[in-house]
MARZADREN-505022 format. One record per atom (N, C-alpha, C): residue number from 0; residue in one letter; atom name; x, y, z. Coordinates in Angstrom, 3 decimals, decimal comma. Example, Ala and Ser with C-alpha at 12.3 -4.5 7.8 and 13.67 -1.06 7.14 Angstrom:
! residues 2
(pt 0; "A"; "N"; (13,190; -5,690; 7,800))
(pt 0; "A"; "CA"; (12,300; -4,500; 7,800))
(pt 0; "A"; "C"; (13,200; -3,300; 7,800))
(pt 1; "S"; "N"; (12,850; -2,250; 7,080))
(pt 1; "S"; "CA"; (13,670; -1,060; 7,140))
(pt 1; "S"; "C"; (12,900; 0,030; 7,870))
This chain:
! residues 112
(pt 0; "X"; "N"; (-12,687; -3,111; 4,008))
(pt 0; "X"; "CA"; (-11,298; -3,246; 4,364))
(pt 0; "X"; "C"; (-10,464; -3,362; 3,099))
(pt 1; "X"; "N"; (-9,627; -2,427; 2,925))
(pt 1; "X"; "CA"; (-8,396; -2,996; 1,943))
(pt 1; "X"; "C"; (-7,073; -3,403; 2,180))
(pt 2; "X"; "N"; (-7,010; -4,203; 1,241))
(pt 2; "X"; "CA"; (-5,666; -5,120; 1,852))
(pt 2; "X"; "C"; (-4,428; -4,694; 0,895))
(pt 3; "X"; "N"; (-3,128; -4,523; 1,522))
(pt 3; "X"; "CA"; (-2,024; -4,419; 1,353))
(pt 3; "X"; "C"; (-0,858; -4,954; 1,002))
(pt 4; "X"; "N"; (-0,447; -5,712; 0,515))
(pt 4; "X"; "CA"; (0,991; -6,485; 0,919))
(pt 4; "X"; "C"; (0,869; -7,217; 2,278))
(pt 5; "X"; "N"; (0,208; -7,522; 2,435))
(pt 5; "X"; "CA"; (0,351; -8,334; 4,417))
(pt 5; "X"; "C"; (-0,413; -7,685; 5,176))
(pt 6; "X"; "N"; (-1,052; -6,255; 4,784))
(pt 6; "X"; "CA"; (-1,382; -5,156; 6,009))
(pt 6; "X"; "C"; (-2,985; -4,805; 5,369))
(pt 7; "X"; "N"; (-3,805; -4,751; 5,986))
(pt 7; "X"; "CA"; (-5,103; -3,891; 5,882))
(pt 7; "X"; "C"; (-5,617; -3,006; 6,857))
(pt 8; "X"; "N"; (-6,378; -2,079; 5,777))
(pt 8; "X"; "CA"; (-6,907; -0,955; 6,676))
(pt 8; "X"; "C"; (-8,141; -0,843; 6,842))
(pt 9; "X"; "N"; (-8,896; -0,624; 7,726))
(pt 9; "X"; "CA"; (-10,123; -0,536; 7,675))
(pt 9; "X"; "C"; (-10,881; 0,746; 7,800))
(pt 10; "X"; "N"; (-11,188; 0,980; 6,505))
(pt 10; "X"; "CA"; (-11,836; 2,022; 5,860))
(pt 10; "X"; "C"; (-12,962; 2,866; 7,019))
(pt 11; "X"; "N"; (-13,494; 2,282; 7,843))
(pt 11; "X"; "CA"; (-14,255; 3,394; 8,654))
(pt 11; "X"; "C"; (-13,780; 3,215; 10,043))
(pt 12; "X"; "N"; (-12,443; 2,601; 10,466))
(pt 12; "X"; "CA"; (-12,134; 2,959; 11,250))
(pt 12; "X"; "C"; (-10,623; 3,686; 11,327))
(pt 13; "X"; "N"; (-10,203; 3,554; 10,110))
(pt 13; "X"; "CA"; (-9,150; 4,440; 9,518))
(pt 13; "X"; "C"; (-7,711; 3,775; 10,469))
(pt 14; "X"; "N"; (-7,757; 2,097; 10,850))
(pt 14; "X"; "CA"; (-6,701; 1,362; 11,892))
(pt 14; "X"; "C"; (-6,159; 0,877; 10,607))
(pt 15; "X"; "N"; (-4,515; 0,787; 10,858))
(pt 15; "X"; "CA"; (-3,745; -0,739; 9,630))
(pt 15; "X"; "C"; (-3,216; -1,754; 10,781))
(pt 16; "X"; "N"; (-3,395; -2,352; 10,522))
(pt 16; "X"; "CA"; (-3,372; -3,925; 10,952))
(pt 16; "X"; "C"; (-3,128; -4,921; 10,292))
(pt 17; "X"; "N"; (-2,434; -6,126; 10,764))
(pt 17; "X"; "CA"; (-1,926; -7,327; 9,643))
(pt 17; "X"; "C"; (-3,186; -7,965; 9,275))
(pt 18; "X"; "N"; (-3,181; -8,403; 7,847))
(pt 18; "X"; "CA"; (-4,288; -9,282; 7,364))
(pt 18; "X"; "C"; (-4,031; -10,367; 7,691))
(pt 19; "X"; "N"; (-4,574; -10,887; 8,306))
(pt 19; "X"; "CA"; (-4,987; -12,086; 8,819))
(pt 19; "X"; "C"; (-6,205; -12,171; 9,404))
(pt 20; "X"; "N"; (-6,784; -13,242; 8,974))
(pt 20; "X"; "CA"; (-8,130; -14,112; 9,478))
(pt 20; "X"; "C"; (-8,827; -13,742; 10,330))
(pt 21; "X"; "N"; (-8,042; -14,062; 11,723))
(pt 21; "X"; "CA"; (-8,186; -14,197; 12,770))
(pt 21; "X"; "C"; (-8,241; -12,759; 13,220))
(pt 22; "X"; "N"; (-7,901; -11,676; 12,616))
(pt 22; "X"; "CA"; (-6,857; -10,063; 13,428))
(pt 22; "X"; "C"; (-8,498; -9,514; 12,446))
(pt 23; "X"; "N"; (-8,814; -9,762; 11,608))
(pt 23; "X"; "CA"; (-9,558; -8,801; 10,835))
(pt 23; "X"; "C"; (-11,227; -9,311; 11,236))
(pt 24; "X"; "N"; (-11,267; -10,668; 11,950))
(pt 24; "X"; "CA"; (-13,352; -11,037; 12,732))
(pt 24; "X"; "C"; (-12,412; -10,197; 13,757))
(pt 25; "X"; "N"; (-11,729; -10,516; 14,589))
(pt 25; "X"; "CA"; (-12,058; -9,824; 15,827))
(pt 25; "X"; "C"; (-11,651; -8,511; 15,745))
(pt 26; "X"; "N"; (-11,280; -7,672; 14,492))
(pt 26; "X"; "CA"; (-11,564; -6,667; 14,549))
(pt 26; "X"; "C"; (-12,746; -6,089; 14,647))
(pt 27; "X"; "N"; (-13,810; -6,789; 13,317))
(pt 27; "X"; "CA"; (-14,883; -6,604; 13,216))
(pt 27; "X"; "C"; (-15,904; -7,052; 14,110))
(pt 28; "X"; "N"; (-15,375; -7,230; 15,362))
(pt 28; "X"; "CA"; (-16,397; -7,665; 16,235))
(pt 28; "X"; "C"; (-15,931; -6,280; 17,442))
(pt 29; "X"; "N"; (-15,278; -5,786; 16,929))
(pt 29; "X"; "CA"; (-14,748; -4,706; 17,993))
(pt 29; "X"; "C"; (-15,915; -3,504; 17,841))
(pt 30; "X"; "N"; (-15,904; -2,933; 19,447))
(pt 30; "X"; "CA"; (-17,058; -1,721; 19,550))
(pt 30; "X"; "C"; (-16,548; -0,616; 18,918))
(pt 31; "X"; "N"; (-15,337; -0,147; 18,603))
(pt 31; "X"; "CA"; (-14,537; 1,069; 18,242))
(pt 31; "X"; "C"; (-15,641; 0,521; 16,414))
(pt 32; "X"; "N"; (-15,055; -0,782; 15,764))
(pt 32; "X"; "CA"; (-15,269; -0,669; 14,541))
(pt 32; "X"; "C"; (-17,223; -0,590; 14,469))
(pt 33; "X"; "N"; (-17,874; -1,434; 14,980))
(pt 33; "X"; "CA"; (-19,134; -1,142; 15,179))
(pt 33; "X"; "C"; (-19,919; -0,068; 15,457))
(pt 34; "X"; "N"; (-19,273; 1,070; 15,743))
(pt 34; "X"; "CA"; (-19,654; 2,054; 16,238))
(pt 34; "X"; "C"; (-19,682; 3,245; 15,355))
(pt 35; "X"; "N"; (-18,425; 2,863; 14,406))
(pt 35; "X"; "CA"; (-17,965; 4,049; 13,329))
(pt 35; "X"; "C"; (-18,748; 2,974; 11,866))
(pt 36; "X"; "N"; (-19,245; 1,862; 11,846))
(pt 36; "X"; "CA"; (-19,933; 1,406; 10,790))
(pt 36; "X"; "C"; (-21,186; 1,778; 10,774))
(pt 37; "X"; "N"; (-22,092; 1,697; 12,209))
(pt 37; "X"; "CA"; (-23,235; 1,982; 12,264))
(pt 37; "X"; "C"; (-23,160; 3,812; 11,892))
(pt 38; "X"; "N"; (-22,520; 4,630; 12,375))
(pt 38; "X"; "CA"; (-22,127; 6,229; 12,018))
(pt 38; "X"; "C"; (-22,221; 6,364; 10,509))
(pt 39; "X"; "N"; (-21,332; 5,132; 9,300))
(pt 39; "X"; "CA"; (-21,737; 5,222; 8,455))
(pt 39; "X"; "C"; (-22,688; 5,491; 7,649))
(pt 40; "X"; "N"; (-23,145; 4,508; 7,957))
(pt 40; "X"; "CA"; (-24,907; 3,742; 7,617))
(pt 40; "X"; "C"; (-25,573; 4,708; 7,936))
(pt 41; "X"; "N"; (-25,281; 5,732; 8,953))
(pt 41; "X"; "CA"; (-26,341; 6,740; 9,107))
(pt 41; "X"; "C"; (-26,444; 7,775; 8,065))
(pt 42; "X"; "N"; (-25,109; 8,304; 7,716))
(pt 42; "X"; "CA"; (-24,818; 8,946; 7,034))
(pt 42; "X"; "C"; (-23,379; 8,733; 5,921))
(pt 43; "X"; "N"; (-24,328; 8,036; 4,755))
(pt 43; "X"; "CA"; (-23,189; 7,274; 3,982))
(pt 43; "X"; "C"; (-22,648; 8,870; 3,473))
(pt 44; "X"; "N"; (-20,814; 8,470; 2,784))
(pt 44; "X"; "CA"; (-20,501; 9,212; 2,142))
(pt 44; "X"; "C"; (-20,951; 9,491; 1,007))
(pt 45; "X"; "N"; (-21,002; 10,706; -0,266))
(pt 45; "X"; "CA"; (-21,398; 10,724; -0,934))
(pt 45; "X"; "C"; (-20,132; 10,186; -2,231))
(pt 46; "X"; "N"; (-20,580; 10,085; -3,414))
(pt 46; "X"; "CA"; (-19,843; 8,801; -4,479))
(pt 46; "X"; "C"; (-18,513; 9,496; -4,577))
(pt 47; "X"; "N"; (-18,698; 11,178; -4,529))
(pt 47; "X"; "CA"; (-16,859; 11,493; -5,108))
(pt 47; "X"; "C"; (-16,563; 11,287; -3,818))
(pt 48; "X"; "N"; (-16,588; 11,188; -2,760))
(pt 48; "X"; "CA"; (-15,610; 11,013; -1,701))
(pt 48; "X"; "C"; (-15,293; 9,535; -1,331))
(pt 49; "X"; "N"; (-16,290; 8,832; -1,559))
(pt 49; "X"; "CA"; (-16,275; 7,465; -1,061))
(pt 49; "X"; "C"; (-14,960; 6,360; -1,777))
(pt 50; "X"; "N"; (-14,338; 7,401; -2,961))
(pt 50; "X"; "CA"; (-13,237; 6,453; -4,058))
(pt 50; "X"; "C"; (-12,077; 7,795; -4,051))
(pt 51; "X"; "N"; (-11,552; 7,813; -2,802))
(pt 51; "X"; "CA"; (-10,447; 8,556; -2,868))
(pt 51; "X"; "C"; (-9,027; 8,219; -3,719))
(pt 52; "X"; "N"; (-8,795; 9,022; -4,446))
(pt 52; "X"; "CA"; (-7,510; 8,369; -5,472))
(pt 52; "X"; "C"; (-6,327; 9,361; -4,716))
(pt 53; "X"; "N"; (-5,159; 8,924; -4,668))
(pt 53; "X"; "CA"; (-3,927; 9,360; -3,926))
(pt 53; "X"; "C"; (-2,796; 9,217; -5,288))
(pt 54; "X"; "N"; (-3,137; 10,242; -6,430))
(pt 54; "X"; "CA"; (-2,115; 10,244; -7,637))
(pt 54; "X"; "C"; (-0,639; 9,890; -7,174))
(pt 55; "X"; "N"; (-0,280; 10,720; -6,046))
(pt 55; "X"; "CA"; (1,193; 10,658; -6,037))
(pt 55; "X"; "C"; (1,569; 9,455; -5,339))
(pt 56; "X"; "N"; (0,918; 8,593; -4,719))
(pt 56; "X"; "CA"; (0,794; 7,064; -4,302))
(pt 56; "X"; "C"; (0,796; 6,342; -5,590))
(pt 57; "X"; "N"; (0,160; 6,698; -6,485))
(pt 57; "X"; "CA"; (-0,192; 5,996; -7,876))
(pt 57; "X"; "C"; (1,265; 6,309; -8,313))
(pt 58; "X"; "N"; (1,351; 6,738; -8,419))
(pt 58; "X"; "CA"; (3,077; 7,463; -9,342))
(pt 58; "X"; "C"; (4,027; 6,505; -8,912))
(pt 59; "X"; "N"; (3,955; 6,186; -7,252))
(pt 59; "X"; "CA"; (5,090; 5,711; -6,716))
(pt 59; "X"; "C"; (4,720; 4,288; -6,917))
(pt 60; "X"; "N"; (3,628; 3,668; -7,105))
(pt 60; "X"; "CA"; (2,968; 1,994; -7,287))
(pt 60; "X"; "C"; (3,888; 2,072; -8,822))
(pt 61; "X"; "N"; (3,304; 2,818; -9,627))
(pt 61; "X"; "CA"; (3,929; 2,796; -11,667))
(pt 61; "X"; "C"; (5,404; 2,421; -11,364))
(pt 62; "X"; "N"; (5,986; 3,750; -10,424))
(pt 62; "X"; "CA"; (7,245; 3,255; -10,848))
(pt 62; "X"; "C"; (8,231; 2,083; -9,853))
(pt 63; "X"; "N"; (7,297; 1,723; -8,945))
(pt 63; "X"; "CA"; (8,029; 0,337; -8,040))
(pt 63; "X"; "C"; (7,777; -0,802; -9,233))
(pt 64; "X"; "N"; (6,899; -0,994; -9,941))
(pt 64; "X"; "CA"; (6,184; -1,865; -10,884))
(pt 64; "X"; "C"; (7,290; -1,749; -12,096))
(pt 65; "X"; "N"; (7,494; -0,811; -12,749))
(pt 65; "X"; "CA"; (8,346; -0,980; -14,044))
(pt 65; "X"; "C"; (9,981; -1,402; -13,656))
(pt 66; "X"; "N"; (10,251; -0,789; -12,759))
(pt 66; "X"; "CA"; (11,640; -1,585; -11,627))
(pt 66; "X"; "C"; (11,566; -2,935; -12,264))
(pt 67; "X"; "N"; (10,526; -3,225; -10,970))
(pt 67; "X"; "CA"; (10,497; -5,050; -10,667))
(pt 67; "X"; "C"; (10,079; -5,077; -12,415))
(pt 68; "X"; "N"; (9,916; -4,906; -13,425))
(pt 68; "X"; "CA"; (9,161; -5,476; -14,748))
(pt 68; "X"; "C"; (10,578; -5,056; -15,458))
(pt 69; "X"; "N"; (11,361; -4,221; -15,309))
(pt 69; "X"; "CA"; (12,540; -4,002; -15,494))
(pt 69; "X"; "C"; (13,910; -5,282; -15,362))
(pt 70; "X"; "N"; (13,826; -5,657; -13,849))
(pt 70; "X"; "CA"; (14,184; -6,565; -13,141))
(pt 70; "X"; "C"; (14,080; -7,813; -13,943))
(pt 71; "X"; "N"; (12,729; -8,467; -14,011))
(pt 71; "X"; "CA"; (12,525; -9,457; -14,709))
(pt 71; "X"; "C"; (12,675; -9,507; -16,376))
(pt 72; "X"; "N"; (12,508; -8,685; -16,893))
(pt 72; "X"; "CA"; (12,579; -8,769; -18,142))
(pt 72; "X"; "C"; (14,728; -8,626; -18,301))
(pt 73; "X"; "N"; (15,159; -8,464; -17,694))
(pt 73; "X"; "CA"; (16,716; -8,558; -17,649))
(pt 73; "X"; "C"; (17,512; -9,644; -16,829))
(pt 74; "X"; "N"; (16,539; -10,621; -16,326))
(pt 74; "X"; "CA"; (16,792; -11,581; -15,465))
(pt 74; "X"; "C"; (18,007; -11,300; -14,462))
(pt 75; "X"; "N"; (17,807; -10,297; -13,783))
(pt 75; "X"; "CA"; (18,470; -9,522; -12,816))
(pt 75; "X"; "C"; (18,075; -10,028; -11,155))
(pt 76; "X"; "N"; (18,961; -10,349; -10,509))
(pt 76; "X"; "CA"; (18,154; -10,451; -8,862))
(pt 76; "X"; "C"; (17,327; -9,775; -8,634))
(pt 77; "X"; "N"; (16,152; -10,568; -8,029))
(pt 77; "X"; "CA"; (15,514; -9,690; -7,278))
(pt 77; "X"; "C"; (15,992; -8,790; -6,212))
(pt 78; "X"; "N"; (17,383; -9,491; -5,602))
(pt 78; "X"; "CA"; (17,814; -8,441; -4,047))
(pt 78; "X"; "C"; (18,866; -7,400; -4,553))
(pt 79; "X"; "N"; (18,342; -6,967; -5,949))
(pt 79; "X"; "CA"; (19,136; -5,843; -6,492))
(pt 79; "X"; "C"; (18,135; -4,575; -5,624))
(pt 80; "X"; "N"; (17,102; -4,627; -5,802))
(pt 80; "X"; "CA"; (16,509; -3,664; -5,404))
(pt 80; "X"; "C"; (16,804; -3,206; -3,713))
(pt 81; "X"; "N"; (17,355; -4,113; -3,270))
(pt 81; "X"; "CA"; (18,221; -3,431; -1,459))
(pt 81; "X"; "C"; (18,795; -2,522; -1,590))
(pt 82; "X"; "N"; (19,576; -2,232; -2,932))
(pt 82; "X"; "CA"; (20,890; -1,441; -3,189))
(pt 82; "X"; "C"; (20,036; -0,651; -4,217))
(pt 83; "X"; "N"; (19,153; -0,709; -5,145))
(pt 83; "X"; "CA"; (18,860; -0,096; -6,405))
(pt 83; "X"; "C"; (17,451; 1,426; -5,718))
(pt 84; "X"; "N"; (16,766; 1,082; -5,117))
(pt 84; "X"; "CA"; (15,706; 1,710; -4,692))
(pt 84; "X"; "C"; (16,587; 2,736; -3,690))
(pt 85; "X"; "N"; (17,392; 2,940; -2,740))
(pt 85; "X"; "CA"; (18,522; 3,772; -2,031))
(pt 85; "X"; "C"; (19,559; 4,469; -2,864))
(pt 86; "X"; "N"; (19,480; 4,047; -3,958))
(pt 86; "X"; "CA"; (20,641; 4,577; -4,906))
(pt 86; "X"; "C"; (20,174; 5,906; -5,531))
(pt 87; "X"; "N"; (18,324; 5,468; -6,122))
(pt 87; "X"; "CA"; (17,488; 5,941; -6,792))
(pt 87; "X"; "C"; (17,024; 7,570; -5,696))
(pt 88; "X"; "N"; (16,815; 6,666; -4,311))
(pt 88; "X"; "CA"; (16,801; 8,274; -3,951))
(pt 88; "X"; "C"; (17,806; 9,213; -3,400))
(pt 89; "X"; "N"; (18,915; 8,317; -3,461))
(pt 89; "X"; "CA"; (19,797; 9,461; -3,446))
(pt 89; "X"; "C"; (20,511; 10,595; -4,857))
(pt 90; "X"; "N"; (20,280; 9,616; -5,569))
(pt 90; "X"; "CA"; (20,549; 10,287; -6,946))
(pt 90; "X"; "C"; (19,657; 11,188; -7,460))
(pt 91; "X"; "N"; (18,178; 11,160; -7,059))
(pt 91; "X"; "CA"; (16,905; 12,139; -6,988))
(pt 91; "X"; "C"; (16,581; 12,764; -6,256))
(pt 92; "X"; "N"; (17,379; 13,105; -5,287))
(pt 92; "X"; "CA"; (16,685; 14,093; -3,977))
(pt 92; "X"; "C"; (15,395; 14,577; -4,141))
(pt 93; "X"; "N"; (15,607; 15,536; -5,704))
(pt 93; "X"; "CA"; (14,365; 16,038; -5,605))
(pt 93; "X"; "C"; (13,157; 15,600; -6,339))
(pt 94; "X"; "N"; (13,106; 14,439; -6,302))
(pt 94; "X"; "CA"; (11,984; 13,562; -7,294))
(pt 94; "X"; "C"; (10,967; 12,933; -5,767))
(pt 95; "X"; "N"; (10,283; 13,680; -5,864))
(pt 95; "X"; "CA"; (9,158; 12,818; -5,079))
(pt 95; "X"; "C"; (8,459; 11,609; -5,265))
(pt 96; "X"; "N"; (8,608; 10,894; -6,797))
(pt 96; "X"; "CA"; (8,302; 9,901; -6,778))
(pt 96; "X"; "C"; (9,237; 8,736; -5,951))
(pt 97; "X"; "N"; (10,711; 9,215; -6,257))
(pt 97; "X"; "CA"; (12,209; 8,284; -5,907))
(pt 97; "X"; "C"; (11,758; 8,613; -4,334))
(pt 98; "X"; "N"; (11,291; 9,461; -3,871))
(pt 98; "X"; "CA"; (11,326; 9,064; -2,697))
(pt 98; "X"; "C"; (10,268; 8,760; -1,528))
(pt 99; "X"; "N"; (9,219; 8,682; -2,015))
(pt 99; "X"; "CA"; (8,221; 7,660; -1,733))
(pt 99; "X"; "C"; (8,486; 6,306; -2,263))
(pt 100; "X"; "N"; (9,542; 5,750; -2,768))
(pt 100; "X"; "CA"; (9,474; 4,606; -3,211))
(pt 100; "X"; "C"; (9,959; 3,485; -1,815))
(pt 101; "X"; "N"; (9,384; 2,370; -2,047))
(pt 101; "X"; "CA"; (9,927; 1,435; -0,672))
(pt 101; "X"; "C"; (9,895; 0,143; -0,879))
(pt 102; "X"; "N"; (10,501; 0,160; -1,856))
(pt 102; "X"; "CA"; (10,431; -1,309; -1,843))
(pt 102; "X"; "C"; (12,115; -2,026; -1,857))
(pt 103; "X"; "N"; (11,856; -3,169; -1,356))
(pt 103; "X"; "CA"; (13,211; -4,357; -1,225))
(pt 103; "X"; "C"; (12,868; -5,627; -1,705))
(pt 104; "X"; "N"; (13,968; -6,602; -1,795))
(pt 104; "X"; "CA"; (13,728; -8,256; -2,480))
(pt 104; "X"; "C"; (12,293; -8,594; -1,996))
(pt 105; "X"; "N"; (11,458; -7,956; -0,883))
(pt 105; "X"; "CA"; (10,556; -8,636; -0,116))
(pt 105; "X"; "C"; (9,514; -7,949; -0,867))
(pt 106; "X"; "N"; (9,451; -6,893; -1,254))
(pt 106; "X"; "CA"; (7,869; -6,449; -1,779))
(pt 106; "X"; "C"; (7,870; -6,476; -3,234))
(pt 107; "X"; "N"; (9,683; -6,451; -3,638))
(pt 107; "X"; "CA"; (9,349; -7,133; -5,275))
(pt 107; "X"; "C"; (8,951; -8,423; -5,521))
(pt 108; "X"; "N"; (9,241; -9,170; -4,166))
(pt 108; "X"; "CA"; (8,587; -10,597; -4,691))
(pt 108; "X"; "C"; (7,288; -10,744; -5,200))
(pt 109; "X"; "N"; (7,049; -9,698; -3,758))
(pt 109; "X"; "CA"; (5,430; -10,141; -3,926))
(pt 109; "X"; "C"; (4,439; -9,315; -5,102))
(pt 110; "X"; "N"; (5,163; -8,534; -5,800))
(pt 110; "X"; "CA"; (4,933; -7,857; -6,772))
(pt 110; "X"; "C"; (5,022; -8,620; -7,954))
(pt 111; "X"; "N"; (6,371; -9,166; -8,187))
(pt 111; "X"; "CA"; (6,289; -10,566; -9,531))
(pt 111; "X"; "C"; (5,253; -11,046; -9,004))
């Protein structure tokens, strides 16, 4: 399972769901997830597939990160980014990084 900001996914059953405790045993006690683990195990993936990298996800993590490192190093609000991240993609239409970007005061927090 990997975890998210608040949210995890579970890798062989390909569900996102909130992380929590309680949401992620009784997931794992679920027949849907038991069913696609044992499928695993039968037939594991092989090593290049098993570490999928998503560059243009990576691109958009770099540049939510230098923002908020931006942010702090200028002792700037954090709830600049409500207004700063909407500005960014409108001023970039065509930048695919600006517009995969998603973050607000709430995920820069949790980013500082």
């Amino acid at each position: 399972m990997v975890k998210t900001c608040g949210r995890a996914k579970c890798i062989a059953c390909e569900t996102e769901f909130q992380a929590d405790i309680t949401v992620l045993r009784n997931h794992s006690k679920g027949a849907k997830h038991l069913k696609n683990v044992k499928k695993i195990a039968e037939n594991p993936p092989k090593i290049a597939t098993a570490f999928k990298r998503n560059e243009a996800q990576d691109e958009v993590n770099r540049a939510e990160l230098k923002i908020t490192a931006l942010i702090t190093d200028h002792n700037l609000p954090v709830k600049i980014c409500d207004h700063l991240i909407p500005l960014l993609k409108d001023t970039f239409p065509d930048s695919k990084i600006a517009q995969g970007m998603k973050m607000g005061r709430s995920k820069a927090t949790e980013v500082l």
